[in-house]
N, C-alpha and C positions, 0 to 999 in steps of 0.2 A: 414566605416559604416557597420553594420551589414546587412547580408546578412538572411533578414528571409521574409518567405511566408508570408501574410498576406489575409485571405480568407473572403468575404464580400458578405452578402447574400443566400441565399437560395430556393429554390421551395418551398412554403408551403405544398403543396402533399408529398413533402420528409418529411420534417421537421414542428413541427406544433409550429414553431418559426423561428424570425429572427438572421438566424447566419450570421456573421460579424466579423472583425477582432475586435483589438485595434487600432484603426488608428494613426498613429503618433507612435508607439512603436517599440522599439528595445528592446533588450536582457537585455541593460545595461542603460536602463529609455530614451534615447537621441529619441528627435519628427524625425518622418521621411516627407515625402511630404505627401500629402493628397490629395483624391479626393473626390468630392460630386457625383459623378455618381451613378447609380443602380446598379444591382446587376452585380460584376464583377471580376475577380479571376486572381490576379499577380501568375503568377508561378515561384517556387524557384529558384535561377541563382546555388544552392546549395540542394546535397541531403537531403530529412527529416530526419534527423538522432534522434532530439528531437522533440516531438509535446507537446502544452500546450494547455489542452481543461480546462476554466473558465466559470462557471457558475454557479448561485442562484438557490436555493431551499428550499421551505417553510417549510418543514420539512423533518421528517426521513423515511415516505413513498417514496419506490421506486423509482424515476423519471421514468419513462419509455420512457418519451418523450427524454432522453438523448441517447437512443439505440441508432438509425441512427447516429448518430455525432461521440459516443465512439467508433462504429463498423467502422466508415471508419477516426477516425483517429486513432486507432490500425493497421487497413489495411495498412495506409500509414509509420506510423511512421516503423525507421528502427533500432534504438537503445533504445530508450530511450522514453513510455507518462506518464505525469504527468496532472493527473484528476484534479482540483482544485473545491471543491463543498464548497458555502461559505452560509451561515443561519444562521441566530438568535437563532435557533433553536440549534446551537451548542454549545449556553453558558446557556444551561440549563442541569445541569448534573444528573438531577432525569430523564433522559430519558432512557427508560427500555432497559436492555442488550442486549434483545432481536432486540430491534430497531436499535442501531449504527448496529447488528451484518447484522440485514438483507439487511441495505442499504451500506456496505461496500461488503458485496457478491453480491449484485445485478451487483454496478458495476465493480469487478473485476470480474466478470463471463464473462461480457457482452464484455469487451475489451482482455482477455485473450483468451476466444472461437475463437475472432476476428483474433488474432494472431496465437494460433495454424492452423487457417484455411488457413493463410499466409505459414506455414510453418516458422514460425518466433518463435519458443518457449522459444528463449533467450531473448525477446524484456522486457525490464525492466519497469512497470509497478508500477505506486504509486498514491495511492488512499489520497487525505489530503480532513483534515475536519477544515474550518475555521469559526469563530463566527464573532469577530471583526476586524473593521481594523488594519492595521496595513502591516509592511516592509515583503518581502517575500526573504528570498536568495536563488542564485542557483547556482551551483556549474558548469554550464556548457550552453551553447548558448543554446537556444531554436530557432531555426529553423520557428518553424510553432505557431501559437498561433489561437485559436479557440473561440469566446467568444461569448457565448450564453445569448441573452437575453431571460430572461422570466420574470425575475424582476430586479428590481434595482441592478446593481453592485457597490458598494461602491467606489469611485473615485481612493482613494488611490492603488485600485488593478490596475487600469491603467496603472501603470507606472512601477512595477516589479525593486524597485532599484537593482541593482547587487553589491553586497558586502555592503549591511548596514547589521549593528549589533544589534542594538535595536529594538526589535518583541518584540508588547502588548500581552501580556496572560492572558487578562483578564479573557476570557473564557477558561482559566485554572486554576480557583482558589477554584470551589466549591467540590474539590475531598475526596470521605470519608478513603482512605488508601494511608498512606505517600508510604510505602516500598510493592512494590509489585514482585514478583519474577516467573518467568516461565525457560522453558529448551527445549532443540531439537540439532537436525543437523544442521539444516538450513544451508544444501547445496543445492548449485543455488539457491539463496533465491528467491520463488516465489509467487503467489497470497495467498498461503494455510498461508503459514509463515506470509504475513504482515495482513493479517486477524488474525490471533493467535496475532502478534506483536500489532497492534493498538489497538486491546481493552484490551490489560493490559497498554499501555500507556494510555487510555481512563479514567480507573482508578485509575491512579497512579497521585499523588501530587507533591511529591518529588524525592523520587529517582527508577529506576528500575533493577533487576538483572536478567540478563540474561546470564543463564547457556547455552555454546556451546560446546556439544559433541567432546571430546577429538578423534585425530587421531586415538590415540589404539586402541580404542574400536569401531574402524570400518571397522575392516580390511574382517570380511564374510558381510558387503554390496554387492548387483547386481552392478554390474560394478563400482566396487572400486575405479580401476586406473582413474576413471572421476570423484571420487570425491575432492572439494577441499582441499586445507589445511585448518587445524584451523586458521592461520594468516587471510587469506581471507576471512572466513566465518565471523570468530569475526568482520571485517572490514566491511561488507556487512551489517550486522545486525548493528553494529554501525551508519553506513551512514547513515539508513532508520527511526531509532530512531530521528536523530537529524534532518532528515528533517521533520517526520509526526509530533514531536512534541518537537520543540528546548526550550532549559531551565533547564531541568528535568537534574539531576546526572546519570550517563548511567552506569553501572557496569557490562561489557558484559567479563566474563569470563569462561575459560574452564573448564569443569567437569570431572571428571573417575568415579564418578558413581550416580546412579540414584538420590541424596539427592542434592548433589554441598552446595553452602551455605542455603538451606533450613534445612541442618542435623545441622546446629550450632549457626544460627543467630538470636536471640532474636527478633530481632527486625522487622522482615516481617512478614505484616500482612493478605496478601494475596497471591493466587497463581491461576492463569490463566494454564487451560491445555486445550486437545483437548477430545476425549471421547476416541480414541485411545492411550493415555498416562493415562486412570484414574487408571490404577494399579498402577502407579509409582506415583500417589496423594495418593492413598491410604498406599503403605508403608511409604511417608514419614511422613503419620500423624501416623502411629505406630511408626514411629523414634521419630517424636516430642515430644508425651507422653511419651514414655520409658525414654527419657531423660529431662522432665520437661520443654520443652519448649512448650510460648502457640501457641494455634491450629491456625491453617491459616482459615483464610474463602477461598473457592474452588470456582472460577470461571468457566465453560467449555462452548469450544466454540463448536457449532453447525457444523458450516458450512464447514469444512474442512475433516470431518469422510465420511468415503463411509454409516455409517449408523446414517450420521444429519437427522435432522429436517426441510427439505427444502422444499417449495412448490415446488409438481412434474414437475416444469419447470424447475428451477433452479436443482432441482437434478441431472434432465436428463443432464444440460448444467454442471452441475461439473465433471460428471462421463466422458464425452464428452471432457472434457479441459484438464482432468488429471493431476489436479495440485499436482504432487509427484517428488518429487525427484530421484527417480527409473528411470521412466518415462524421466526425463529431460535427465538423465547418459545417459540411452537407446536410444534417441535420438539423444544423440553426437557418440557415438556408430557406430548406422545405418547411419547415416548421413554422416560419414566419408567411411563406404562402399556401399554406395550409395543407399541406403534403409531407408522405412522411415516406415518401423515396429516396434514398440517398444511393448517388449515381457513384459507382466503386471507379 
């Protein structure tokens, strides 16, 4: 039998909702014992290594009422939270760029600030946006599950089969660019990356390409020797693809230089960057003219540039979380000599 937390209840003065487990749930769908008691809290016979926070939201405004609950279970978890925010509102894909962008930063701020506050800056963090029901897979025991009511949960998320293969995507079918394409390091992939990563998956139909910084060309990085291989990275960015959005053709290959397959591929029609990469959007659309191929429509995302577009709260909370990959090296670094400065 699975060994997982199961948390039931809340103080409304904490929370201005009933938090409560899945009762009856394991990892792998199987009922466990059940009690009708009040409010009351099994504690793990096993550390939180995974936590799963589920809960609905009426749209793409904020939640805020989710703080308290993402902040303490980032606090607890010790490897691995996976946020799971499910809404109607997800199978509507006229919803402005602006909107997925703010409500996927709100809550990666909110649960990664949690974690560097831990001292936990490795803690793997993943943010999914669901519409309809349907099968969820996972790749590894969840420990703790956290299930927030504020409105109705769709029955079928109760049970979390483990190892089914058939995910509805319905609210993955109204996307206006088949072939969308972006590029980076993405070493120690972290908040800033799956913010850039899901909203080209957000718009993408069919297939997506993702260019990962070739070794060579990183050899004058800050603390080099902690960065990963390309094997790893491409693996990293693969895994998070096929969990925020399974279906989709994944084409994550490595680059040597700033184009990858944007300098030869006919066929993408868009390109996701950051505001810190827009020079390297701007030559490859001098490459794509010079050589007759047509122009990309340019996505950029806000939220990851030290000079986004953030309300002054969130600003203050991303400059605070430092979500860079510098930043992460620098911290395995110190952390090994027992310091915990990491030099910007």
């Amino acid at each position: 039998m699975s060994c997982m937390s199961l948390f039931v209840g809340a103080r409304p003065r904490v929370l201005p909702m009933t938090l409560r487990c899945c009762l009856g749930i394991t990892s792998r769908g199987r009922r466990l014992g059940t009690s009708r008691s009040s409010t009351f809290l099994i504690r793990p016979v096993q550390p939180r290594r995974t936590i799963l926070v589920i809960t609905s939201i009426p749209d793409f405004r904020s939640p805020s009422f989710l703080s308290p609950v993402i902040v303490k279970a980032a606090t607890e978890a010790q490897t691995r939270l996976i946020i799971l925010l499910i809404s109607a509102a997800f199978e509507d894909y006229d919803a402005g760029w602006e909107d997925v962008q703010a409500l996927l930063t709100f809550v990666y701020l909110q649960a990664t600030e949690a974690a560097h506050n831990m001292d936990n800056i490795l803690l793997d963090v993943n943010v999914l946006l669901r519409g309809s029901v349907g099968a969820l897979n996972w790749d590894e025991k969840i420990d703790v599950i956290f299930l927030l009511e504020k409105e109705s949960i769709p029955r079928d998320y109760m049970y979390l089969p483990h190892g089914e293969e058939e995910i509805r995507r319905s609210h993955f079918e109204r996307i206006s660019y088949p072939v969308v394409a972006l590029g980076g390091t993405f070493d120690h992939l972290h908040a800033g990356h799956k913010i850039l990563l899901s909203m080209a998956l957000w718009i993408t139909s069919q297939r997506i390409i993702i260019g990962v910084t070739d070794d060579v060309l990183l050899e004058k990085k800050a603390y080099k020797d902690e960065l990963q291989d390309i094997m790893t990275r491409t693996s990293q960015v693969r895994k998070f693809l096929s969990l925020f959005r399974p279906g989709l053709q994944y084409d994550v290959v490595p680059i040597n230089d700033v184009y990858g397959p944007t300098g030869w591929d006919p066929n993408i029609q868009a390109l996701v960057v950051s505001h810190e990469t827009l020079s390297g959007a701007r030559s490859i659309a001098t490459h794509r003219e010079s050589h007759g191929l047509p122009p990309l429509k340019t996505f950029i995302i806000d939220v990851i540039s030290a000079s986004s577009k953030l309300d002054p709260a969130n600003e203050e909370m991303l400059n605070h979380a430092k979500m860079s990959s510098t930043c992460i090296r620098g911290w395995i670094v110190n952390k090994r000599k027992g310091s915990h400065v990491i030099k910007q």
